[in-house]
C-alpha positions in Angstrom: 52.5 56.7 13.2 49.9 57.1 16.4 48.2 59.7 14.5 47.6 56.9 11.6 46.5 54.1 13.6 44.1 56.3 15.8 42.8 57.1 12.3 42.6 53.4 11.2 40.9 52.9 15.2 38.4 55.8 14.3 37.2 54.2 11.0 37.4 50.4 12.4 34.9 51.4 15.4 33.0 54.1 12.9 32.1 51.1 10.5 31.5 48.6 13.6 28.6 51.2 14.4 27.4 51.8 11.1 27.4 48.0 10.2 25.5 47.3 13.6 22.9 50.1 12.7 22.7 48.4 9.3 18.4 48.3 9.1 17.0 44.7 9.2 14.1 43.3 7.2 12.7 39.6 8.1 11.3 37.8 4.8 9.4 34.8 5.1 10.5 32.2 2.7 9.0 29.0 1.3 10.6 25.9 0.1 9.6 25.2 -3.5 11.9 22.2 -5.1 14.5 19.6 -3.5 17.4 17.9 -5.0 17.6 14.9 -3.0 21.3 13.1 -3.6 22.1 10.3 -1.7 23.5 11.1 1.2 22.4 15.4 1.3 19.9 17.5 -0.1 19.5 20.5 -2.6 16.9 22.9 -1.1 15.6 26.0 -3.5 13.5 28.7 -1.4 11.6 31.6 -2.5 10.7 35.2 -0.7 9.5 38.6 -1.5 8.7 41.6 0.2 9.6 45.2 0.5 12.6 46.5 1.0 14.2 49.5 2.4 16.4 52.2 0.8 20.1 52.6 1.4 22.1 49.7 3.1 20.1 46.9 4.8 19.8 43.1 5.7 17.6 40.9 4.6 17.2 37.9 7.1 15.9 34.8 6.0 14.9 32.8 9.1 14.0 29.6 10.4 16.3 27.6 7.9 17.8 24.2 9.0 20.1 24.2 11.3 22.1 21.7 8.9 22.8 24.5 6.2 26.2 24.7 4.7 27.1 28.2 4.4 29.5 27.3 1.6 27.3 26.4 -0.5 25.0 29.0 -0.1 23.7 30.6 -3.5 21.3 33.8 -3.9 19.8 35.3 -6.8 17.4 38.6 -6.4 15.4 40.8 -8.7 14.6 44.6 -8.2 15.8 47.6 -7.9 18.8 46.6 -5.9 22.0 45.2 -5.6 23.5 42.3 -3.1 26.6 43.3 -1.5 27.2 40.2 0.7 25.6 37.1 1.8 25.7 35.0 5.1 24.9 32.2 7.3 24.0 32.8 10.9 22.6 30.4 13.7 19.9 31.6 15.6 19.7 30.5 18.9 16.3 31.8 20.2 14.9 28.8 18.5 17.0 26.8 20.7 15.5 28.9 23.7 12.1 28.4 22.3 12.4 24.6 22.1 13.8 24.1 25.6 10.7 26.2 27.2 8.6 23.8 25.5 10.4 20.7 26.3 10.6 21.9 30.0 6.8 23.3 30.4 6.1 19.4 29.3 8.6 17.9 31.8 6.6 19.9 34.0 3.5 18.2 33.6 4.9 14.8 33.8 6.1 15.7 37.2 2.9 17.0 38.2 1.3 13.5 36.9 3.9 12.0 38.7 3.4 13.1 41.9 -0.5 12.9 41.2 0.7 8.7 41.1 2.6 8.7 44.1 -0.5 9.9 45.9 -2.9 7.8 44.6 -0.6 4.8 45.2 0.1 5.8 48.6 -4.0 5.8 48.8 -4.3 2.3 47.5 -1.7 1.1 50.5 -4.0 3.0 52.6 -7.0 1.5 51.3 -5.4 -2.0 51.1 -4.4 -1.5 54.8 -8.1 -0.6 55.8 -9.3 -3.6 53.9 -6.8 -6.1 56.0 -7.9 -4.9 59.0 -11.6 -5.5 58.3 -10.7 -8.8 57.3 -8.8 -9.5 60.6 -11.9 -8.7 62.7 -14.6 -10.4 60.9 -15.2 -12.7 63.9 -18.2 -11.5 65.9 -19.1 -12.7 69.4 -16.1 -14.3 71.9 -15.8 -18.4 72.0 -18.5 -19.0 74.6 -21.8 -17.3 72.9 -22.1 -15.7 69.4 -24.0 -12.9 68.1 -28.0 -12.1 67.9 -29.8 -12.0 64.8 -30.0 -8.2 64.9 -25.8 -8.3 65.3 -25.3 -10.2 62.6 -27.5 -8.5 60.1 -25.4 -5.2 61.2 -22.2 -6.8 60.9 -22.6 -7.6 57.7 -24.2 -4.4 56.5 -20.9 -2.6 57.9 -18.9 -5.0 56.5 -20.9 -4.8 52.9 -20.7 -0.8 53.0 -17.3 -0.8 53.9 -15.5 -2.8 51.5 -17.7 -1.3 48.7 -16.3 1.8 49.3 -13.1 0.8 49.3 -13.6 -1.5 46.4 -14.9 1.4 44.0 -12.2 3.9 45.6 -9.6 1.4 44.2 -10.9 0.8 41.0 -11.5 4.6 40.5 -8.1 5.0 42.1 -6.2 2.7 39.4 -8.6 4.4 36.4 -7.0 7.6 37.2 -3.0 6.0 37.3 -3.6 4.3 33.9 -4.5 7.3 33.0 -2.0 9.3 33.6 0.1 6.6 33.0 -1.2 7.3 29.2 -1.1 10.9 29.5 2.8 11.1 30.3 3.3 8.5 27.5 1.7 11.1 25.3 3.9 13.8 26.6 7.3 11.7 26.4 6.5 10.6 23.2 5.8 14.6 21.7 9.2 15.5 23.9 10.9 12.4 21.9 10.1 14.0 18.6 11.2 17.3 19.7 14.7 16.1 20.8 14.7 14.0 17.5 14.5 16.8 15.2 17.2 17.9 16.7 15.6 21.6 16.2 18.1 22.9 19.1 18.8 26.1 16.6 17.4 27.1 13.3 19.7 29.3 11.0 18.7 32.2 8.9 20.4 33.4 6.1 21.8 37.2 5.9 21.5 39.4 2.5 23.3 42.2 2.9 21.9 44.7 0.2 22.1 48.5 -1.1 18.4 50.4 -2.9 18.4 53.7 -4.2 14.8 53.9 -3.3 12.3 51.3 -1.5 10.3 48.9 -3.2 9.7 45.2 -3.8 12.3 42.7 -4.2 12.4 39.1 -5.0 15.0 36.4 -3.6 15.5 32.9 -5.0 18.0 30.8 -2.4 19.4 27.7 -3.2 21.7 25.6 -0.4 22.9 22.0 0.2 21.5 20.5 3.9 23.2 17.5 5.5 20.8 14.5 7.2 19.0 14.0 4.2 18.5 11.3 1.2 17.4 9.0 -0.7 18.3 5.0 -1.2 16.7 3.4 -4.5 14.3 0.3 -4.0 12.6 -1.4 -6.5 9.8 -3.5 -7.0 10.3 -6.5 -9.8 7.6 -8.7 -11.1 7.6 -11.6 -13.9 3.9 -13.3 -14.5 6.1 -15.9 -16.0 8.9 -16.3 -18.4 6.9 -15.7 -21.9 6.2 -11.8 -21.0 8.0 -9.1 -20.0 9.3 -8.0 -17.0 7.6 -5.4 -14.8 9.9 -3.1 -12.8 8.7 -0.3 -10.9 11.4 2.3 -9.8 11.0 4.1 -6.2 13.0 6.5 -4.2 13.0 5.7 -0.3 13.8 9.5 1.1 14.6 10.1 4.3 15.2 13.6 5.9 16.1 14.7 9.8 16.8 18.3 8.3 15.1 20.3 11.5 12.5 21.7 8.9 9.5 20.0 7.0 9.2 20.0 3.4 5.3 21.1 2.1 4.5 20.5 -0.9 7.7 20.5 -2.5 9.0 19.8 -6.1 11.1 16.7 -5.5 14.2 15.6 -7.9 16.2 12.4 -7.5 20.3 12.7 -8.2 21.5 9.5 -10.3 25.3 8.9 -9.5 27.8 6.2 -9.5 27.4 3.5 -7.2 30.2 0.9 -6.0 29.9 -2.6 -8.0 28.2 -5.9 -6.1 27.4 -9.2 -6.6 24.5 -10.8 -6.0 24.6 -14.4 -7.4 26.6 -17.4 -6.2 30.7 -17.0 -7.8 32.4 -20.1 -8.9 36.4 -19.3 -8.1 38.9 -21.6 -9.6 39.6 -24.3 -7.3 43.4 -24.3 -7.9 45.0 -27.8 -6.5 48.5 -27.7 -4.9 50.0 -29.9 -2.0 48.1 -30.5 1.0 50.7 -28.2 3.5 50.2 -25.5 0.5 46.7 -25.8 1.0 43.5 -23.8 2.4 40.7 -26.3 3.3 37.1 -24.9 1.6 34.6 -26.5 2.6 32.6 -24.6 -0.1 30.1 -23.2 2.5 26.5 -22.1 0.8 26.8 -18.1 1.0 23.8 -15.9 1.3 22.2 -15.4 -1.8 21.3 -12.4 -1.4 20.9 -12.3 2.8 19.3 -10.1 5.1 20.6 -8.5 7.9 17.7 -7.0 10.6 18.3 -5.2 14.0 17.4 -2.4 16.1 19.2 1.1 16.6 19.2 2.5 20.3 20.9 5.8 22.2 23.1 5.4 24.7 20.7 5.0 27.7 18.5 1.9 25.5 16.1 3.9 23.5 14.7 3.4 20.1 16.5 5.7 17.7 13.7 6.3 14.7 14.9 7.3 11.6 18.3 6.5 12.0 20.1 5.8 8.4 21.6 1.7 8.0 23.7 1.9 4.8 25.7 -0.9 3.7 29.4 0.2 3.1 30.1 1.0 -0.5 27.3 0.9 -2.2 23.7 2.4 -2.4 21.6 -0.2 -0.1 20.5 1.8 2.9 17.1 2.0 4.7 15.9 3.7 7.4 15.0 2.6 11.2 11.3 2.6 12.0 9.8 4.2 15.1 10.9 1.1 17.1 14.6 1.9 15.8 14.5 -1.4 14.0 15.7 -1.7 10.3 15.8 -4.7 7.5 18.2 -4.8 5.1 19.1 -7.1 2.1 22.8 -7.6 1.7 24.3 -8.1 -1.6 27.3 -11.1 -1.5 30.3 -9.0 -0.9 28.5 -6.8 1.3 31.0 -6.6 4.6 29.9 -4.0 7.1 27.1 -1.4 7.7 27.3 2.1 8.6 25.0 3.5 11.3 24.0 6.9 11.7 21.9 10.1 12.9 21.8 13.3 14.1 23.9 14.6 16.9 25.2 11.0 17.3 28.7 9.9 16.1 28.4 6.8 13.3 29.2 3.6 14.0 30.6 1.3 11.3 29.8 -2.3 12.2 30.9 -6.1 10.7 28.7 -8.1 9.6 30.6 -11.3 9.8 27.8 -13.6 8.6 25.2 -12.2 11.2 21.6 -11.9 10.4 20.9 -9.5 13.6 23.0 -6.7 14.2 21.7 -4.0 16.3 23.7 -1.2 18.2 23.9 1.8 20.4 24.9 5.1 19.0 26.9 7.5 21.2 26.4 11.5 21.1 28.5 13.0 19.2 30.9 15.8 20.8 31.6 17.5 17.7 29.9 21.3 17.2 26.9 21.3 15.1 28.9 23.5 12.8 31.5 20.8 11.9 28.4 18.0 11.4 27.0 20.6 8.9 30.3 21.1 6.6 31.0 17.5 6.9 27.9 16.6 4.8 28.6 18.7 2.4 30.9 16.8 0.2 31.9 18.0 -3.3 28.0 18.4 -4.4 28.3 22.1 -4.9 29.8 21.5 -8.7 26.6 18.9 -9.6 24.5 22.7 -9.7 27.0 23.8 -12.5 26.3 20.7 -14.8 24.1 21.5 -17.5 22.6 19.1 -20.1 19.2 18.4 -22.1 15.6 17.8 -20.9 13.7 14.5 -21.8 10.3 14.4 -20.8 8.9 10.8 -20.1 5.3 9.9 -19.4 5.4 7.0 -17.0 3.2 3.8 -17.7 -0.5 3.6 -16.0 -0.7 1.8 -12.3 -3.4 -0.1 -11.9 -5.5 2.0 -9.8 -3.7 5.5 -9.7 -3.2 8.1 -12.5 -0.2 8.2 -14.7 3.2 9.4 -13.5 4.8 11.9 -14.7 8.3 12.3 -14.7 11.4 14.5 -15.9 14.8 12.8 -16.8 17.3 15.5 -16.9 20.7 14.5 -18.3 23.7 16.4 -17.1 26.9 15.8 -17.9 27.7 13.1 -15.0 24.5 12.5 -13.6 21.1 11.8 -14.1 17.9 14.0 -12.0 14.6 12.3 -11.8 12.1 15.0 -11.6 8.7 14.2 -10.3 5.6 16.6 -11.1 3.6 15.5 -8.2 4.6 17.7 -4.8 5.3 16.1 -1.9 5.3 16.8 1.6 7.8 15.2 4.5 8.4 15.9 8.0 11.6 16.3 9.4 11.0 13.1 11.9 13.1 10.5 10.0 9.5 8.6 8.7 10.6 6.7 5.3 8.6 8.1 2.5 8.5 6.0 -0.7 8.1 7.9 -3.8 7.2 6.5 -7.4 10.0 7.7 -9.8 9.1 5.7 -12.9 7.1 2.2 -13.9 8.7 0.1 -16.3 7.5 -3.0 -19.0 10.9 -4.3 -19.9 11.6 -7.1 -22.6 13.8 -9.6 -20.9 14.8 -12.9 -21.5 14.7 -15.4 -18.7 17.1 -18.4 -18.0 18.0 -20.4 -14.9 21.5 -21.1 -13.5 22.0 -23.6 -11.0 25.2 -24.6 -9.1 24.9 -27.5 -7.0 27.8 -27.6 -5.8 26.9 -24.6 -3.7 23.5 -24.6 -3.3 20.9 -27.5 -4.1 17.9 -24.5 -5.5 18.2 -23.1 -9.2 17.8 -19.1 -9.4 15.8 -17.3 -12.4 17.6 -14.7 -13.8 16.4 -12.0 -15.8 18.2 -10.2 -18.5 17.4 -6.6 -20.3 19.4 -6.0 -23.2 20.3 -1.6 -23.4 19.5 -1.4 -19.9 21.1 1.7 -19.5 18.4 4.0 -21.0 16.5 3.5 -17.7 19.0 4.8 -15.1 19.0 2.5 -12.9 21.3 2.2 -9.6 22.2 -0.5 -7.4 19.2 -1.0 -5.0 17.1 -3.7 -2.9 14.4 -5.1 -5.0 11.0 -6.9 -3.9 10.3 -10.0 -6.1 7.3 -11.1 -7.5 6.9 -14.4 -9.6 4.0 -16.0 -11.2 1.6 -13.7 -8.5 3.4 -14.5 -5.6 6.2 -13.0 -3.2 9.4 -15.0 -3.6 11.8 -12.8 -1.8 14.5 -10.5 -1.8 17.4 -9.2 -4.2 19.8 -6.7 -5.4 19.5 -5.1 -8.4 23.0 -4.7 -9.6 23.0 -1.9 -11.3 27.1 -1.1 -11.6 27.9 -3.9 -14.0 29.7 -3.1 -17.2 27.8 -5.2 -19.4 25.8 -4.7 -21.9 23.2 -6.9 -20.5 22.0 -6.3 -17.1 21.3 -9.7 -15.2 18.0 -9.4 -12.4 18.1 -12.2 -10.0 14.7 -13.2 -9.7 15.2 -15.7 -6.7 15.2 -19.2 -6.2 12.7 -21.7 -8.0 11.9 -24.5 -6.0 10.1 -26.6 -8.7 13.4 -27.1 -10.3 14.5 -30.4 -7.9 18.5 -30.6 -8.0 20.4 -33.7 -6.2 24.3 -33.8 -6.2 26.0 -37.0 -5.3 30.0 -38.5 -5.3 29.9 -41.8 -6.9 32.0 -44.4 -5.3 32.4 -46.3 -8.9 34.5 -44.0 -9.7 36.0 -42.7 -6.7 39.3 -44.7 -6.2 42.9 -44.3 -5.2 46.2 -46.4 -6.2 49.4 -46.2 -6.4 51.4 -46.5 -9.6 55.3 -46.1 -9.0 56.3 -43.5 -7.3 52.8 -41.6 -7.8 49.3 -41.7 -7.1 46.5 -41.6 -8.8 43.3 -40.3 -7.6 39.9 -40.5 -9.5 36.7 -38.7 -8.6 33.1 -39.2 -10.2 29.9 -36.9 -9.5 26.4 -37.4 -10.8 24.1 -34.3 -10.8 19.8 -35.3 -11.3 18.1 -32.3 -12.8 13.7 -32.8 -12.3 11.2 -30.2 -13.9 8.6 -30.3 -11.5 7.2 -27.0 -13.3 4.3 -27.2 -16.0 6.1 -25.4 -18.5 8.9 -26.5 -20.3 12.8 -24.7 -18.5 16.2 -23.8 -19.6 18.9 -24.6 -17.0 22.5 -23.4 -17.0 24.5 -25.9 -14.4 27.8 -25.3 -13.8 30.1 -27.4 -11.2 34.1 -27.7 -11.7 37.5 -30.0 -11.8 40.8 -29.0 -10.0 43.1 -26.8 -11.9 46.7 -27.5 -11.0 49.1 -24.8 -10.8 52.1 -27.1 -9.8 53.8 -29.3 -12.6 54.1 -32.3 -10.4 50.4 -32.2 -10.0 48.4 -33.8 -13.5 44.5 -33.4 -13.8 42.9 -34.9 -16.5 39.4 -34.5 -17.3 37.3 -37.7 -17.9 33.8 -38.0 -18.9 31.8 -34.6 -19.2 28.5 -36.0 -20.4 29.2 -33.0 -23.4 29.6 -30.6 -20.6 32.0 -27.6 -21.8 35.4 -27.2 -19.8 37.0 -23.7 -19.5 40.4 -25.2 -18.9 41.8 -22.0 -18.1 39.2 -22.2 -14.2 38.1 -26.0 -14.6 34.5 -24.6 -15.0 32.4 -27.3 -16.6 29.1 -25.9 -18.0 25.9 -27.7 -19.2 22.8 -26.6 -21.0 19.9 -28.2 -20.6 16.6 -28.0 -21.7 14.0 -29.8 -19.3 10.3 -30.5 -20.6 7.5 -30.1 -18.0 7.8 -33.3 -15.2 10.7 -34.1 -17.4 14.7 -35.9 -15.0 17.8 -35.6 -16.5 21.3 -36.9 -15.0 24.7 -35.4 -15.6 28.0 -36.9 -14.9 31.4 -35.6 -14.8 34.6 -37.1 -13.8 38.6 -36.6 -13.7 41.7 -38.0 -12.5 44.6 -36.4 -10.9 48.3 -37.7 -10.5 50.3 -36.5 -8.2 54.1 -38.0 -6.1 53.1 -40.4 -3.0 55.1 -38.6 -0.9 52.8 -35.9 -1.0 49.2 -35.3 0.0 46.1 -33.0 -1.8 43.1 -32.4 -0.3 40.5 -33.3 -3.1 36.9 -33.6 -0.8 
């Protein structure tokens, strides 16, 4: 048995210096094409070179530190084989970084000391000054000074404070600029520590030759603190032509490495349903103490939420990633750390997050400013990296058709070309044109596709909720364009109007763009007290209510509107609602939805009117306004 395991030690330790003499070979590699998803990236790398015979390593360095090993893929052609394949950190990077970052700390204490001297100068100088001041008085009280006295007093006096004049003002030249100097060198040690480039990893191919000779590598990996969010730029002329939508990925990417002149591709997916239009819910009507007062508060339609991202000790965080829960709305924070956002309606909190910090998942709770302060994150860079990874590794094994698509002429740039490949549960945008993009967290839009859709337009207006009508937009077949839910800029008649969601995760056949609110379109809504009343008959009560609704077309062309307001629905036998007089409205008596359509010519008023009556025992109480 000893004489076996000192056999088994002998081989261990022989292999353990064998693999250690193990030749190695450094390749240089170059990024070619990116897979952007929406939360990670798909990076494809190239390298060639000569290799050695026997058993070597091929290293592969300068990779992001944000590599997951596990999904690590390499392909090579030559006259060899690859017998293993691995991810390793290297840390003289990290070395390398921290002598730059402390050779520029050094200069800012050498320009800080070079301040503290010069304003030690100026007390000096302001000191000298006070004193000249203090004994400006020539002569005692009884006889003053001759002509020639005077003329040297002054002269002295003159000389003096000249001097010290231009030594102060050369004095403060110097400070502001320094002042500007270490400015400079905080800011260049601000995007160092940004890029969190503490360690670059290099991947190891562990290969046999029979004989030396060239060899090609193709490497393919998924990287964590990088994406995409969809945005979109939507403009009507007016409501006789089609609608214009342009399609554009905002990618952002804190990867440790900068992408030059890469092959981009945009991953479709599957993103989370959300409103973005006012909702009508059936008002159901019960006994006051079974009741939850509504005041029917005007919700944001869509709204905006704005802030600013900071670190721990107050500064600006740039690039840091603001994504609203569940869904694919997400930007990016500026170089001030500040973001913008539109929300869609049932948008509830936002998630917060960047490199080397921990994220922060925030309630909105009807705010319009919510900024935070991220904390570092005491997790191992090892565990950040796998945690991005997800389940992306099984989108590479999806295969499917090509479609090439020529994209429609801009109005000063060439035409764009683009690549719609179909897999089997996603959709890749593929762009011809390389890009390039830094690893500093800058938002970089990119055109995907430019779009003249036939649409037909209509206008829905709820009054009861909100006193402006909204255009809405609807293409017919809308999913041959592959769109997903993102924040889109509107443009009406030539002009800015605001801000939206495109809502790209309904299941209907027709996809409805809210084109914003249209102001010509004057709405009033008003209780009338004709037919307001409240009497008792027996042993119950009747209550009536009356509304009018005026409709004005203050537009020069002729509009379509859809209003909609509501009657109770009772969902307790005691309690009777009857409809009264709809002015041909149509009731959905199943959720007491009343709906008109009405057709307004230019300048044109219209009134509506809608009443009902509801019966109910005196002993009880309902809430009704």
């Amino acid at each position: 048995m000893q004489k076996l395991l000192l056999l088994f030690l002998t081989l261990f330790l022989s292999f353990q210096a064998f693999s250690q003499d193990l030749k190695e070979t450094t390749l240089t590699s170059q990024i070619k094409d990116v897979t952007l998803f929406l939360s990670s990236a798909q990076v494809f790398e190239n390298a060639n070179g000569q290799i050695p015979a026997g058993e070597s390593v091929i290293l592969l360095k300068g990779l992001s530190p944000y590599l997951d090993e596990k999904s690590i893929q390499v392909k090579g052609q030559g006259n060899f084989i690859i017998q293993a394949v691995n991810k390793r950190l290297d840390f003289l990077s990290e070395k390398e970084v921290g002598e730059k970052v402390k050779a520029l700390e050094a200069q800012i204490e050498v320009i800080r000391k070079s301040q503290t001297l010069s304003q030690n100068r100026l007390q000096v100088l302001a000191t000298k000054a006070s004193v000249l001041a203090a004994n400006k008085d020539l002569g005692g009280s009884q006889s003053g000074p001759t002509m020639a006295e005077l003329r040297a007093a002054l002269e002295f006096f003159d000389i003096e404070l000249t001097k010290i004049t231009n030594e102060e003002l050369k004095i403060k030249a110097e400070m502001t600029e320094g002042e500007t100097k270490m400015q400079q060198l905080r800011n260049q040690i601000s995007a160092m520590q940004e890029s969190q480039n503490k360690s670059t990893s290099e991947i190891r191919i562990r290969i046999k030759a029979p004989a030396p000779g060239n060899a090609t590598f193709q490497v393919n990996y998924l990287v964590a603190n990088a994406g995409w969010y969809p945005k979109y730029d939507v403009r009507v002329k007016n409501i006789n032509e089609p609608l214009q939508l342009n399609y554009k990925a905002e990618v952002y990417q804190n990867t440790g490495v900068d992408w030059k002149n890469v092959k981009l591709r945009f991953s479709n997916a599957n993103p989370n349903q959300s409103g973005q239009s006012p909702n009508l819910d059936k008002w159901e009507l019960n006994y006051a103490r079974f009741t939850t007062v509504n005041k029917f508060s005007v919700p944001q339609t869509p709204g905006t939420v704005s802030g600013v991202v900071l670190d721990e000790q107050g500064r600006a965080i740039p690039g840091a990633t603001v994504l609203v829960k569940g869904t694919t709305i997400g930007t990016s924070t500026d170089r001030e750390g500040r973001y913008s956002l539109t929300l869609p309606n049932n948008a509830q909190s936002l998630v917060f997050s960047f490199i080397g910090f921990a994220a922060q998942e925030v309630g909105i709770q009807g705010r319009s400013n919510v900024s935070v302060s991220l904390i570092p994150d005491t997790q191992m860079l090892e565990e950040v990296v796998v945690a991005g990874f997800s389940a992306r590794e099984k989108r590479m094994e999806a295969t499917g058709t090509t479609v090439r698509i020529r994209g429609a002429n801009s109005l000063d740039s060439a035409p764009l070309l683009t690549t719609f490949v179909e897999n089997q549960t996603t959709v890749e945008i593929e762009v011809a044109e390389p890009y390039s993009i830094k690893t500093n967290g800058e938002r970089t839009l990119v055109d995907l596709k430019a779009y003249d859709i036939p649409a037909t337009y209509r206008y829905i207006a709820i009054p009861k909720l909100d006193k402006d009508a909204f255009l809405i937009a609807e293409i017919a077949e809308w999913n041959q364009y592959s769109l997903l839910e993102g924040e889109s800029n509107l443009y009406f008649e030539d002009g800015f109007v605001g801000r939206s969601i495109l809502n790209a995760t309904a299941l209907l056949d027709t996809l409805q763009v809210s084109m914003g609110r249209d102001r010509s379109i004057v709405m009033q809504r008003e209780k009338v007290d004709q037919f307001s009343k409240k009497r008792t008959i027996g042993s119950n009560i009747t209550e009536s209510r009356g509304y009018e609704i005026t409709l004005k077309n203050n537009k020069s062309q002729p509009v379509t509107l859809f209003v909609k307001d509501q009657i109770p629905v009772s969902i307790n036998s005691n309690i009777v609602v009857t409809p009264g007089e709809l002015s041909r409205g149509n009731l959905d008596t199943q959720t007491g939805i009343v709906t008109w359509e009405v057709t307004l010519a230019p300048g044109a008023q219209q009134k509506l009117s809608f009443q009902y009556e509801v019966k109910y025992p005196k002993s009880e109480r309902i809430i009704l306004d």
